[in-house]
N, C-alpha and C positions, 0 to 999 in steps of 0.2 A: 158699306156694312153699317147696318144700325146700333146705334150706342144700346149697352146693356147695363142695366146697373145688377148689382150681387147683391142679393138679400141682405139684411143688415142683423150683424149678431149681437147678443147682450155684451157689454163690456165685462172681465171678469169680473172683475172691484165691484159693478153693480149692487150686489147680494150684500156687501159688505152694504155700502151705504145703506140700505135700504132697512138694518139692522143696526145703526146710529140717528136714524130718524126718529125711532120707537125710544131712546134714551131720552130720560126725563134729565131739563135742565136742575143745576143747584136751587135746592129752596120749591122746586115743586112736588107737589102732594105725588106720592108713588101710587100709583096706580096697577091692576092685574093687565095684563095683554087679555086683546079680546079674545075668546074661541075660537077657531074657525071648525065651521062644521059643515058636511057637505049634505045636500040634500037628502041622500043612501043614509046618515049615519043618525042616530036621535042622541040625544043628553042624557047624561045620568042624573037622577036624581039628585039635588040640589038642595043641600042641607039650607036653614035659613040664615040669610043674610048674618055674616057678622057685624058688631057695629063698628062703626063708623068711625078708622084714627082718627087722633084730637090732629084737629089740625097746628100746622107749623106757622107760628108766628111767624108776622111781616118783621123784615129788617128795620132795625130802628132809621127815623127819617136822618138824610146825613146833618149834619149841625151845620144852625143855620147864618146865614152871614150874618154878619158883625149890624147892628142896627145904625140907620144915618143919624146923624144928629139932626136936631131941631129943621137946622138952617141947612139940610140935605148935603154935609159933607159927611163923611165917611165916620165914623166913632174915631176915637185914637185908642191901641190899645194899650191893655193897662199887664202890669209887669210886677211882681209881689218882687217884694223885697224887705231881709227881716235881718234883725242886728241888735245886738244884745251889749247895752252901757252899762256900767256901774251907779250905783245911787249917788245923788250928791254933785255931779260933776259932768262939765260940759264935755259933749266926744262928737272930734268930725267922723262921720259916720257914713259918708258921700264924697266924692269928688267925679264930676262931670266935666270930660271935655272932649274934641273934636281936631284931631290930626290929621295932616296932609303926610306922607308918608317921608318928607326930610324932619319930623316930628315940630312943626311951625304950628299953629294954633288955627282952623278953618274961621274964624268968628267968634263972639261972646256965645256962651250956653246961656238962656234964661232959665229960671225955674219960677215956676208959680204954686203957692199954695192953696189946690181946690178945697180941701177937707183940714182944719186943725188940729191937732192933737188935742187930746183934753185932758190928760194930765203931765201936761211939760209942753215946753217953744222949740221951734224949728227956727233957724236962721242959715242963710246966702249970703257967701264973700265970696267975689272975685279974687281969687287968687292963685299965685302959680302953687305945683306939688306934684308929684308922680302918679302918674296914670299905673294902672295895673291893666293890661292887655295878656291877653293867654300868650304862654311861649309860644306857640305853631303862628300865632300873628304876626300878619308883616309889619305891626306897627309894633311888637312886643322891644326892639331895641330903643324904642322912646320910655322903656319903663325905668330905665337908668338916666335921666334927666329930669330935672323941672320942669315943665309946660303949663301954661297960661291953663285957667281954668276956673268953677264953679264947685265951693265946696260948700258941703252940708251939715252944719251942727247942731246938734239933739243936745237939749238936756230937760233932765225930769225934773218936776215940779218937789221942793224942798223934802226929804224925806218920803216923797212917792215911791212903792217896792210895787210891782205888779208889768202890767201890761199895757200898751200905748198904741196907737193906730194913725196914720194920715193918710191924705193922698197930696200929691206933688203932679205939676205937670212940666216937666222938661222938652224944652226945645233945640235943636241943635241949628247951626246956622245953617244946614242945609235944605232948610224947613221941615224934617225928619222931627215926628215927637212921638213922647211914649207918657205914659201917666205910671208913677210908681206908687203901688199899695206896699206901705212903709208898716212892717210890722215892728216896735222895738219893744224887749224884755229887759224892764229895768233890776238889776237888782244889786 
C-alpha cells in the first residue's frame, strides 16, 4: 500500500503570530497598516495627506568608556570626596587602609598629590587609627581596633574662609587605585 501524506493544516496560533509581526518595535516611528483592497472594491476618496509626525529622537549614545591614558593603560577613576574644617586648624580629614579580614594590614597605602590645593597644604602620615567600614561589612569588626594605615591632613592657609579643591591619587597594595576629587569647605 502506498504511503499517503494528509494535507497539511494552518497551525492555530498561526493568525496570532502573523498579527505580532505587524507590531512596531519600542522607539519606531508608528506607522498606519496598509489597506488592503481587492480588485471588485475602489477607495474612497482621500483627504490630503496629513503632515508628517515629528519624528522620535534617537536614544542617547550609551556613555562612552573611560579614555586610556597616554601610555594605553586604562584612566584610574576618580571618586569626589568633600569635608568641611574649621579655619585656623589642622583636621585629619582621611584615613586609608587595606584589611585582610583577621583585620592585619594588606601593605602601605601610597598617596600622591596630582593637583595642590591653593589655598591651604595637604599632608601623609603613616599611621595606625580606626577604619570606618559600613556595619553589613565583613571587615566592619575591625572598626573597633587600630590598624596600620595612611592618614590625610588639610589645613587652610592662615585665616582663608571659603572654598578648596585637590586631587590625590591613592594606591592600595593590591595595585587597585582611585584618584580622589577632594572638595573642602573651610570655615
Amino acid at each position: 500500500m502506498p504511503f499517503r501524506m494528509r494535507p497539511r493544516r494552518a497551525a492555530p496560533w498561526a493568525g496570532a503570530l502573523a498579527g505580532l509581526v505587524a507590531l512596531p518595535c519600542a522607539g519606531a516611528p508608528v506607522q498606519a497598516p496598509p489597506v488592503r483592497v481587492s480588485p471588485a472594491q475602489s477607495l474612497p476618496a482621500q483627504s490630503p495627506p496629513a503632515a508628517e509626525p515629528a519624528p522620535i529622537p534617537a536614544p542617547a549614545p550609551p556613555e562612552a568608556p573611560q579614555a586610556a591614558a597616554p601610555n594605553g593603560f586604562p584612566a584610574v577613576p576618580a571618586t569626589p570626596y568633600f569635608r568641611v574644617v574649621p579655619m585656623n586648624e589642622a583636621r585629619t580629614i582621611g584615613f586609608f587602609t587595606s584589611l585582610f579580614p583577621d583585620c592585619s594590614a594588606q601593605g602601605p597605602v601610597v598617596a600622591r598629590l596630582v593637583e595642590a590645593p591653593k589655598h591651604g597644604s595637604v599632608r601623609f602620615a603613616a599611621e595606625p587609627s580606626f577604619p570606618r567600614y559600613a556595619p553589613g561589612s565583613p571587615l566592619a569588626a575591625c572598626n573597633a581596633r587600630k590598624v596600620e594605615g595612611l592618614k590625610m591632613t588639610f589645613e587652610a592657609a592662615e585665616g582663608y574662609e571659603g572654598l578648596d579643591a585637590y586631587r590625590i591619587l591613592i594606591i592600595y597594595p593590591d595595585g587597585a587605585a582611585t584618584h580622589l576629587d577632594v572638595k573642602v569647605s573651610i570655615r
